[in-house]
Backbone as CSV, one residue per row, in Angstrom:
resi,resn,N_x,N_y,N_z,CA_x,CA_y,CA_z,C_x,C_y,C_z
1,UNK,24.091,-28.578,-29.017,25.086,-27.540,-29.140,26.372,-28.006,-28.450
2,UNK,26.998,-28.901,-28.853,28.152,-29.506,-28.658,29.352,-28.927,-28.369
3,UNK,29.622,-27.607,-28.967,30.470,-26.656,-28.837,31.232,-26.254,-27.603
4,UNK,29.614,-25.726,-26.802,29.427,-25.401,-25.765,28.556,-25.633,-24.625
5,UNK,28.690,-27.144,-24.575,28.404,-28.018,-23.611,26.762,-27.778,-23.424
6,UNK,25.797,-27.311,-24.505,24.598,-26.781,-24.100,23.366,-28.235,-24.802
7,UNK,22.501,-28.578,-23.480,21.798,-29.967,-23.768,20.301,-28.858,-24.061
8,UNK,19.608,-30.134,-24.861,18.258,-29.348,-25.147,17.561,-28.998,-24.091
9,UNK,17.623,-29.124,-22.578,17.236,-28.571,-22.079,17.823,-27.116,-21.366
10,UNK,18.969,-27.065,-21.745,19.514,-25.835,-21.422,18.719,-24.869,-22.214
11,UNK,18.627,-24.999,-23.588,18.008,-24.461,-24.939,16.502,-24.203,-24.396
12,UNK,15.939,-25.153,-23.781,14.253,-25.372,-23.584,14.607,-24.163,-22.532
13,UNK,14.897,-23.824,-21.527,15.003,-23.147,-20.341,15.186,-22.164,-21.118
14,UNK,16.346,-21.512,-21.621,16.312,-19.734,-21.987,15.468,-19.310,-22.649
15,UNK,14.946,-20.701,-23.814,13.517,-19.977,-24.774,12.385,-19.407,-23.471
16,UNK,12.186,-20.578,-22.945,10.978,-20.551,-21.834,11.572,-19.329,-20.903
17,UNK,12.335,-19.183,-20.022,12.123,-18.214,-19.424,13.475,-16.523,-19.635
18,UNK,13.740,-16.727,-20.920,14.997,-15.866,-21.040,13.983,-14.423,-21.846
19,UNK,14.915,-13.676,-21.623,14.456,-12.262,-22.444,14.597,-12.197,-24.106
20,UNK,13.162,-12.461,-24.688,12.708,-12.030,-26.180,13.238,-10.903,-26.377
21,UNK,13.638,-11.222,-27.768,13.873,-9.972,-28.833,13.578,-10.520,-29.963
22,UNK,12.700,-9.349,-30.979,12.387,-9.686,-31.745,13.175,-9.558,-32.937
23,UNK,14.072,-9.818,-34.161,14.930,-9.531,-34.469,14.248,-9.089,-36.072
24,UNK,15.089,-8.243,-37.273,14.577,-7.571,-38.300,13.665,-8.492,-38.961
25,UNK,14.624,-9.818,-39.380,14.483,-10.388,-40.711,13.361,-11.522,-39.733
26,UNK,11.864,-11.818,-41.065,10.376,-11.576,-40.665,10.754,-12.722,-39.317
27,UNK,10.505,-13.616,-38.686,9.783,-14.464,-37.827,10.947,-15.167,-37.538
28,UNK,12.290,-14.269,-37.170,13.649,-15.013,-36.462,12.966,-13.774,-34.760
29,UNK,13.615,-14.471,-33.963,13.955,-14.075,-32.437,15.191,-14.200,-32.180
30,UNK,15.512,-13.776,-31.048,16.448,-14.461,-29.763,16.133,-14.200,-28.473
31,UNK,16.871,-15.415,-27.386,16.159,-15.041,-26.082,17.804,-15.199,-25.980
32,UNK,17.800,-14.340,-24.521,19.081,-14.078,-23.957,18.621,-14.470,-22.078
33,UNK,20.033,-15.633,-21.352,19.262,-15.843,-20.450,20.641,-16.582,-19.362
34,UNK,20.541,-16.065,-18.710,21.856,-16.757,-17.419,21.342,-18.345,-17.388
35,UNK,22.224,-19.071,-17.406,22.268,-20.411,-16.547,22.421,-20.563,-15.596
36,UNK,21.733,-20.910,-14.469,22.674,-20.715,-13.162,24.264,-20.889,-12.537
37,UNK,24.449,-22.076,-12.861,25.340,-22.921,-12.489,26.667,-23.036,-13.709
38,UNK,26.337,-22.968,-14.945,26.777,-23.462,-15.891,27.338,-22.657,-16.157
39,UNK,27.143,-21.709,-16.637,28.139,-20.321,-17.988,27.932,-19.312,-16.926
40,UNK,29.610,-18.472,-17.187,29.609,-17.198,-16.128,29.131,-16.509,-17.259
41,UNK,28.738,-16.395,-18.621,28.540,-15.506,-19.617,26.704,-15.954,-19.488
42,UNK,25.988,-14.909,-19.768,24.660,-15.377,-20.201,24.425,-15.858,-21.595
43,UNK,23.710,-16.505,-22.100,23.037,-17.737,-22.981,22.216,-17.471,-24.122
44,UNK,22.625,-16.689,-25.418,22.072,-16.568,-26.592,21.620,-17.392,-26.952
45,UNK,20.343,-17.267,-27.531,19.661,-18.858,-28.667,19.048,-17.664,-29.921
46,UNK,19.213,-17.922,-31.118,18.229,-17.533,-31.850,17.760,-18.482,-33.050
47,UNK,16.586,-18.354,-32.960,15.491,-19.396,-33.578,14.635,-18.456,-34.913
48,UNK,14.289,-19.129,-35.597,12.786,-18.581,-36.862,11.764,-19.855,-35.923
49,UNK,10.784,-19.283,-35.944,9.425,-19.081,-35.670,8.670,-19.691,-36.986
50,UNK,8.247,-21.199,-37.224,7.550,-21.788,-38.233,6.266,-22.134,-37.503
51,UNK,5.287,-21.548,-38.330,3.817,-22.100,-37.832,3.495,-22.096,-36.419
52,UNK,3.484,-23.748,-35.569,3.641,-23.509,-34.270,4.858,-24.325,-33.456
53,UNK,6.013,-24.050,-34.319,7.407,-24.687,-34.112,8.234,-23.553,-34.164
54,UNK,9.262,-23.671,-33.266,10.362,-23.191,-33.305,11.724,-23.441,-33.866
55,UNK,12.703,-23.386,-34.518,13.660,-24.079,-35.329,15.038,-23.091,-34.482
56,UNK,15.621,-23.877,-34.034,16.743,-22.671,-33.335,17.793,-23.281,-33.956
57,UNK,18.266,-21.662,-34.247,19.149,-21.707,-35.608,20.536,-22.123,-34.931
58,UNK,20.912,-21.005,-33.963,22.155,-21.499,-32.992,21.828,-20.872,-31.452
59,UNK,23.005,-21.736,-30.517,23.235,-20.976,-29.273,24.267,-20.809,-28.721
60,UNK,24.562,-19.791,-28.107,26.349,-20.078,-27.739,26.196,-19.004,-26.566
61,UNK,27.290,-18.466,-25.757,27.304,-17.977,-24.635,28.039,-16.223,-25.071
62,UNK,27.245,-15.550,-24.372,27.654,-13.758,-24.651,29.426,-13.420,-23.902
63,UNK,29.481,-12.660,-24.802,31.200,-12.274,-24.104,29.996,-11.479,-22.470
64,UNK,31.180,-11.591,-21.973,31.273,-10.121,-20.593,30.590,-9.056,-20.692
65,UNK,29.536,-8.584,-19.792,29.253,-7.350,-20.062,27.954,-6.695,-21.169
66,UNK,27.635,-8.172,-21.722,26.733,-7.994,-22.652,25.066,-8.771,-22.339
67,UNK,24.298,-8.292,-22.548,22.986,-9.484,-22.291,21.957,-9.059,-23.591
């Protein structure tokens, strides 16, 4: 995620310990999740859910005020 300076382990960390949501459309998520150090905004990822893989679609950082 080049955009916004985010390495696959930034990505590995919010899946692993950020807050699930399950979203409408069948076997997409998102986890929402502070970085410590890195982003004053907390850390959207949302992924579809294949078999026993995850495919994350994008990630980018929440405006202000939002989680």
């Amino acid at each position: 995620m080049a955009l916004y300076a985010l390495s696959e382990e930034d990505i590995a960390y919010v899946v692993e310990e950020g807050k699930r949501e399950d979203l409408p459309e069948p076997g997409r998520m998102s986890f929402t999740s502070y970085l410590a150090a890195r982003s004053q905004y907390p850390i959207k990822v949302v992924g579809l859910e294949q078999a026993k893989d995850l495919l994350i679609i994008t990630a980018y950082p929440l405006k202000k005020g939002r989680s």
